[in-house]
N, C-alpha and C positions, 0 to 999 in steps of 0.2 A: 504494500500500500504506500506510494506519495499523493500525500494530502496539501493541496494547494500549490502543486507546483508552478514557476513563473513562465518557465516556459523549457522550449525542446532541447536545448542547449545545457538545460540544467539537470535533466532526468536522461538523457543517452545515455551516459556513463552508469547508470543506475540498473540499467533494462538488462536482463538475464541474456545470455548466449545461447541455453539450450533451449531447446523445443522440449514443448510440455506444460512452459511455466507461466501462471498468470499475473500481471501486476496489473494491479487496480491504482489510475490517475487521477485525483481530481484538481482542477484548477479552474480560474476565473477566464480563462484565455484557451479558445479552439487550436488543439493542435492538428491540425489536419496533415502535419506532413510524416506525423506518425502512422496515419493509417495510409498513404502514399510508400513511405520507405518500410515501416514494422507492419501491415498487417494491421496495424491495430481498428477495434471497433470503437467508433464516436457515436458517445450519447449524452442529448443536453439537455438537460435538467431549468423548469423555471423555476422563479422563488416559489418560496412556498407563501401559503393565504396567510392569514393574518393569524386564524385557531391554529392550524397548523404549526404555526413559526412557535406562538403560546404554550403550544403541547409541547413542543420537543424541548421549550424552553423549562416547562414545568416537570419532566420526567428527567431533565439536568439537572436542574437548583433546587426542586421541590416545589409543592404547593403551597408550602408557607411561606416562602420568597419573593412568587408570583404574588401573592393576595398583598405583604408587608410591604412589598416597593414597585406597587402600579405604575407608578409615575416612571420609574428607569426601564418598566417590563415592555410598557405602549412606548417610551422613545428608541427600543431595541428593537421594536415587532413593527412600530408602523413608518417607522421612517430611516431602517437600513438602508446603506449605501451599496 
């Protein structure tokens, strides 16, 4: 797993040699020239809704972090950059 990588220059050295192996990319930037040179399969994902963003946020922090600090939970869920 690279999680957020910046981009294709930063994860080649990364990518396994043999066949067989799978490495899961994720990042904010389409590498497309992965699936051009590696094979690789691209899939893009949008944000998530708003409950959604809340849920994942509340099965992180808890639901008592959600309820004690609404005000920083809505400026993380509704106005990510």
């Amino acid at each position: 797993m690279l999680d957020n990588a910046r981009d294709t220059h930063q994860i080649r050295p990364l990518l396994p040699g043999s066949p067989g192996c799978l490495v899961l990319i994720t990042s904010r930037n389409r590498m497309t020239s992965l699936n051009a040179r590696h094979g690789a399969q691209l899939l893009s994902l949008g944000a998530l809704s708003v409950s959604d963003a809340r849920e994942a946020l509340s099965l992180r922090l808890g639901e008592h972090r959600i309820v004690a600090e609404r005000a920083a939970i809505d400026e993380i869920v509704c106005c990510r950059v």
